[in-house]
N, C-alpha and C positions, 0 to 999 in steps of 0.2 A: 248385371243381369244378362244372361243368355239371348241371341238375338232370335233364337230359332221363332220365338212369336211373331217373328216378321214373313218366317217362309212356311211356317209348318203349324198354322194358326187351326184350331178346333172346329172355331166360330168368327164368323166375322161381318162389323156392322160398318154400315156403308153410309156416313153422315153428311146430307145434301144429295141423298141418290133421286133422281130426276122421275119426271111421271113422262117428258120430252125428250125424244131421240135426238142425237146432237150434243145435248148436255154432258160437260161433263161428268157430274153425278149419272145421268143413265149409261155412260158407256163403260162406265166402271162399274158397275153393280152388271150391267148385259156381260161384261167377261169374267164375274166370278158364276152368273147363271149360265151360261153356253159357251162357257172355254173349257169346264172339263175339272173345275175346281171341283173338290169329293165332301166338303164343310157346311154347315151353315150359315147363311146367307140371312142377316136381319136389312132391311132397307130401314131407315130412318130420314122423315119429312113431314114436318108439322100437316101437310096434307096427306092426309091416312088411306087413301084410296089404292087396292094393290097396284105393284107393279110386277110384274112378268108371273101375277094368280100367286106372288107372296102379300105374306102380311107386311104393311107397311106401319111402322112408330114412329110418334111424334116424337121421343125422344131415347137415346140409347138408353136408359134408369128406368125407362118402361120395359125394356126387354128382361124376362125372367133369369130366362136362360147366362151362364159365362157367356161372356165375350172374351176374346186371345187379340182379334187385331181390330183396330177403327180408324177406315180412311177416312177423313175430313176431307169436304173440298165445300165449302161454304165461301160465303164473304169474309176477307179480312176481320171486319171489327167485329165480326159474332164467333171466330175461331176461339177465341179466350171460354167463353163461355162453354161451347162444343167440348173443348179438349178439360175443364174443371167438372164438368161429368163424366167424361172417362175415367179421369180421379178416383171420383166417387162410387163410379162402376166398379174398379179396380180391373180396368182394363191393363193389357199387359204389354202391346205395343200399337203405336199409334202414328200414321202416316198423313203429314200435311199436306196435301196436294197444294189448295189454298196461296197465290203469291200478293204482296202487294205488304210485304215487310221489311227486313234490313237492307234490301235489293233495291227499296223504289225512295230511301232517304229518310230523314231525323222519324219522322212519324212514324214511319215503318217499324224502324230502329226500336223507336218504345213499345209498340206492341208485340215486338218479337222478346223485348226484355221480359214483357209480362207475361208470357208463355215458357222462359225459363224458371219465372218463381215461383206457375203454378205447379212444376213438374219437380222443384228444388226437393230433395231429401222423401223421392216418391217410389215407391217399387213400379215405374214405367219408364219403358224409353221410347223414346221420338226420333221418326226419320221426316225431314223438311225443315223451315214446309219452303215452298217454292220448288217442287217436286212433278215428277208423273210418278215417282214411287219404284216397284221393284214387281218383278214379273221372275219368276221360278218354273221352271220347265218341266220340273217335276210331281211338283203340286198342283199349278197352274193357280197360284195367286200369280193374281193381275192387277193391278193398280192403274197399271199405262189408260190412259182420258182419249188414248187414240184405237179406234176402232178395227177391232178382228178383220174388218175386209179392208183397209186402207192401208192397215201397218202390218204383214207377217208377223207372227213369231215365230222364231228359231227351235228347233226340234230340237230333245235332250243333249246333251254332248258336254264337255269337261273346261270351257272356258267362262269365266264368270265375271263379268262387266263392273264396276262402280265408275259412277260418273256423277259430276257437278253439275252438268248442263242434260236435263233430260232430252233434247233436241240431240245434243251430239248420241249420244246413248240410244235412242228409239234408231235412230238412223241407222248406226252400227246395227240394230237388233236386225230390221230389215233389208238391209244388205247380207247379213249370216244366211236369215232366212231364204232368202233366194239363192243363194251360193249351198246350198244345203250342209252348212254348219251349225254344228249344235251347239249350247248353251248348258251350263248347270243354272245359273244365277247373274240377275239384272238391275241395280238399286241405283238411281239416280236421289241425291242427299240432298242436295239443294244449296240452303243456307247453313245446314249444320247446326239447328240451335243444340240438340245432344250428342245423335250418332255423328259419327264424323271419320272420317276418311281410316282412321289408327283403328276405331273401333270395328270398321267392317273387313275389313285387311285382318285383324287378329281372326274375324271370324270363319273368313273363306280359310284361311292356313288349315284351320280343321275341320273343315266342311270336307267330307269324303268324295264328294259329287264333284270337285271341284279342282282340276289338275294345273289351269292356269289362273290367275288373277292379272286383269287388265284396266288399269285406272287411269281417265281422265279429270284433269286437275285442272285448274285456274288459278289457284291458291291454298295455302295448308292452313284449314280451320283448327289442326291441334296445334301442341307445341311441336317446334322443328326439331327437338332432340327426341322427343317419342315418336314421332313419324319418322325419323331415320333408325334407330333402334328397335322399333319394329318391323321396317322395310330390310334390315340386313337381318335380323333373325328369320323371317317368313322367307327371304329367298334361297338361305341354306336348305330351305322344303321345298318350296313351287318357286318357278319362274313369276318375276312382277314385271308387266310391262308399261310403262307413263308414256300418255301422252300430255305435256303441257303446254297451254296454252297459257295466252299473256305476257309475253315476251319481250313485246316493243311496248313505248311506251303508253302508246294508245290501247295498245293490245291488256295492257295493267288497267287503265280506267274503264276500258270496256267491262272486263272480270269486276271490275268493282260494282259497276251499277246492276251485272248480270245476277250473281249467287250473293254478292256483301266481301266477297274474297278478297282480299289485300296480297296481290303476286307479288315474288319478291324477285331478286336479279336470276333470267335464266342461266347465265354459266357457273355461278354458284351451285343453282338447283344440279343441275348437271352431272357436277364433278362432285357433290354429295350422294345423288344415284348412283355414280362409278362407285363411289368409295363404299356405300351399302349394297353393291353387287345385284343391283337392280338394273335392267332394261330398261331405253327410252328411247323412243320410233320419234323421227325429228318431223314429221307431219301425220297428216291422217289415213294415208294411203299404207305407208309403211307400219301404222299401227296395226289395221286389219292386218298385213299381210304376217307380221311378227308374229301376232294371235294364231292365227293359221295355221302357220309351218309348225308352233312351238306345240300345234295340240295334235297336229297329222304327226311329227315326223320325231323319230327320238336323237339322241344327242351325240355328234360322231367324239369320235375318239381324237382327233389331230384337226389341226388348219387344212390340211393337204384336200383340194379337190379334183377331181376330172370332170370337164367338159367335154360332151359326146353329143355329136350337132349333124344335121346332114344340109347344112346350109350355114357356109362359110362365115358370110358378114355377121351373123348372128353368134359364131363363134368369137370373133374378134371383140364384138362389141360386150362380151358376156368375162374374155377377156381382162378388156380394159376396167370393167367393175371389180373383178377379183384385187386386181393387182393395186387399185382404190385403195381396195377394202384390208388389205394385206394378209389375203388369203394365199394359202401356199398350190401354185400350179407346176408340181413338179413334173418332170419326163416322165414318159414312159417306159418303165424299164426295158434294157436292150434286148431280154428274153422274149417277154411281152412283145416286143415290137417286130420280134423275127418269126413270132408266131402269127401275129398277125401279116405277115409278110406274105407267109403262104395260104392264110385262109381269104382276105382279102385282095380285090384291085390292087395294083400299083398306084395308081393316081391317088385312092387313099393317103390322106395325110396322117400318117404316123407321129404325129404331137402331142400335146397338150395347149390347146385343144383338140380332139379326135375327130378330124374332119370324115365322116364318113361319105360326104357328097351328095350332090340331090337325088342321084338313082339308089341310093341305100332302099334296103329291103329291112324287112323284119328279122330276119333270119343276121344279118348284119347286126344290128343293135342287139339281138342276143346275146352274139358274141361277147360285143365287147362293152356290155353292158356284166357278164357273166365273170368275164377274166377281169376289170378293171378295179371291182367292189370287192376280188380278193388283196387288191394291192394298196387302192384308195380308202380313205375314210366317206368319202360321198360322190355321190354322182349329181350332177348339172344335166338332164336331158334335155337336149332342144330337138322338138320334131316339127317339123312343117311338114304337117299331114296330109298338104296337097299335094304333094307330086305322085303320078300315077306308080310306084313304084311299091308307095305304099298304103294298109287298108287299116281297118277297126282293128285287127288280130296285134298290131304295134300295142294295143293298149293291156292286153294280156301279158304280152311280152314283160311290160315294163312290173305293168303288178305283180309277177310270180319273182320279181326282184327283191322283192319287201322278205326275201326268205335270208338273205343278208344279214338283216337288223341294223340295215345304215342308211343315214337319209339318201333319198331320191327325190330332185326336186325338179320340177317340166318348165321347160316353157314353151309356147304353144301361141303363135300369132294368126289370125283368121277369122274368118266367118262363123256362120250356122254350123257348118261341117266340123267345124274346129273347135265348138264351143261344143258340140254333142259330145265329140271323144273325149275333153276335158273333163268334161261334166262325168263321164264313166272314170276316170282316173280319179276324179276327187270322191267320187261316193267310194272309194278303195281307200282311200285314204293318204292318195299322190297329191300333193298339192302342185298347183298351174296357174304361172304366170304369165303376164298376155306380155311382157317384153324379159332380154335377158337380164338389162339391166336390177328392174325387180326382182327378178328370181336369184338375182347373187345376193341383194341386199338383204332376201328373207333369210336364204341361208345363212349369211352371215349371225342373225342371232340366235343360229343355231351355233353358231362357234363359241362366242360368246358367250352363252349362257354355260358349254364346258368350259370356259376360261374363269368364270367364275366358281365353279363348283369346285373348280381344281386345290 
């Protein structure tokens, strides 16, 4: 069955929605009433007294009306009963928020088998449970049990999250949101007793909304040969990028008691990634930042980069991560450099990297920002925007580059001052990294992902 009932629900019933702010049943039903969700909205709670001047049901089989989605977030041992009226209902997808199942040991274990046999051979499918569930930017289903003033959410945009651990996932969400990155789509799975990692992966590949796919893993709830088969066929379409966790061995038992996820050897997983032509950020810093670059910046043509920096050390160190990374930093051609011979200084460093010096000006980076992205496949800009030489007008400069069609990626160390003009490069769509090292590393999966297209 189609998952859209998960994002693009008609109607939908909120089972355990709270009459108490704090609860989670009231902060889930408070973000399908004041997030902007455009559906109906049933609350269901043996006690019937409205909540937010809706009617309130004792039970979803009392509601007349279709129901499309029913998040559960009740006690463990009444989830059985909850979810074999949605059965009944013929509800059409269904979100367990609900933990205290295969996650917490043998008892768990059986009541999450009984939730697969009420669902066996049913026209519904199930995300959790041990879940916050799934937040869509476009429709604004909300599921997340974390509160509109405490957690951002991230405004529209083409990167679309699935994650194990709803903790790692919310966090990502509000860090986006405050970096003013957008989202198409947001499903944290949980335990997997139906949907499962293959199934939502097949989904985002044609979900229109949806340019990147970015998965946090602990362990693969399908078979390893369908999750590689569909990881190599979805990224012939979109970039996937993993981050996985569980790696060491304690790092496996932790995933075990966290989602029920059984991790398996990480250099396996790895060199199965490479071989399905998928992306994997080896922490969580490099995940954001892969996400990032892969939704700002499109995909150069060659390895070949230039570095253009008005601050030395920062070249070197920007550098040594290329050459890491086995990124190509070729010369600069002799024409090139005799050009710049008469429009710039002598003390100019005519390399690669392209020392412009700490008295560069804007009219400087034009230059050779102009000549270089006809030679280069991308540019590396490092500006340290304090030095009086240079003002805001740098940041113009750099976006009227984007006329190229080649990545341009910043990095940018500093303060308020420094964090304003960033913040102006990124709402254009320059991504900005606060060291150079990070900023080779993002690029890199920007190379990457043309080496595997290739």
């Amino acid at each position: 069955m189609n998952l859209d009932y998960f994002f693009k629900p008609r109607a939908v019933a909120v089972i355990g929605a709270s009459h108490n702010p704090g609860k989670i049943g009231y902060e889930i039903l408070n973000n399908f009433v004041n997030g902007g969700y455009k559906g109906k909205v049933y609350p269901i709670n043996p006690k019937t007294e409205p909540i937010f001047n809706l009617k309130v049901y004792p039970s979803i089989k009392k509601v007349k009306d279709r129901v499309d989605l029913a998040v559960i977030a009740v006690k463990a041992d009444i989830v059985a009963k909850v979810l074999k009226e949605c059965v009944d209902k013929k509800v059409k997808a269904v979100i367990i928020i609900s933990s205290g199942f295969s996650e917490s040991g043998e008892e768990g274990k059986k009541l999450e088998e009984k939730l697969k046999r009420i669902i066996k051979n049913k026209n519904i499918r199930v995300i959790g449970p041990n879940v916050i569930g799934v937040y869509d930017s476009h429709t604004k289903v909300d599921t997340l049990f974390l509160s509109l003033e405490k957690l951002k959410r991230p405004k529209e945009g083409g990167i679309s999250f699935i994650s194990q651990s709803g903790a790692v996932g919310s966090t990502i969400l509000d860090i986006l949101a405050e970096e003013g990155i957008g989202i198409s789509k947001f499903v944290s799975y949980g335990n997997a007793l139906d949907v499962n990692e293959v199934d939502l992966i097949k989904y985002l590949a044609k979900d229109h909304s949806t340019r990147i796919i970015a998965v946090y893993l602990e362990g693969i709830k399908s078979s390893g040969k369908e999750f590689l088969r569909t990881v190599k066929e979805v990224s012939k379409i979109k970039p996937i990028v993993f981050l996985k966790a569980g790696k060491s061995l304690r790092g496996i038992k932790a995933a075990a008691s966290h989602t029920g996820s059984l991790a398996g050897s990480a250099r396996i997983f790895s060199s199965a990634l490479r071989q399905a032509r998928a992306l994997e950020a080896s922490d969580w810093e490099e995940f954001f930042d892969a996400c990032k670059i892969l939704e700002m910046q499109p995909i150069p043509k060659g390895k070949d980069v230039i570095i253009i920096t008005n601050g030395g050390g920062f070249g070197v160190l920007a550098t040594d991560e290329a050459e890491k990374l086995g990124l190509e930093l070729k010369d600069i051609p002799n024409d090139l450099k005799e050009k710049f011979k008469d429009l710039f200084p002598n003390y100019v460093s005519f390399n690669n990297p392209l020392d412009l010096t700490g008295d560069s000006t804007k009219e400087r980076y034009k230059i050779a920002l102009e000549n270089c992205l006809k030679v280069y496949s991308g540019a590396i800009v490092i500006a340290l925007f304090q030095v009086p030489t240079l003002d805001e007008s740098l940041v113009e400069v750099i976006i009227s580059m984007k006329k190229f069609k080649k990545p341009i990626v910043c990095c940018a160390a500093g303060g308020e001052y420094t964090k304003k003009l960033s913040k102006k490069l990124e709402d254009e769509g320059i991504p900005v990294f606060s060291s150079p090292e990070r900023a080779m590393r993002a690029y890199n999966f920007l190379v990457k992902r043309m080496e595997f297209l290739r």
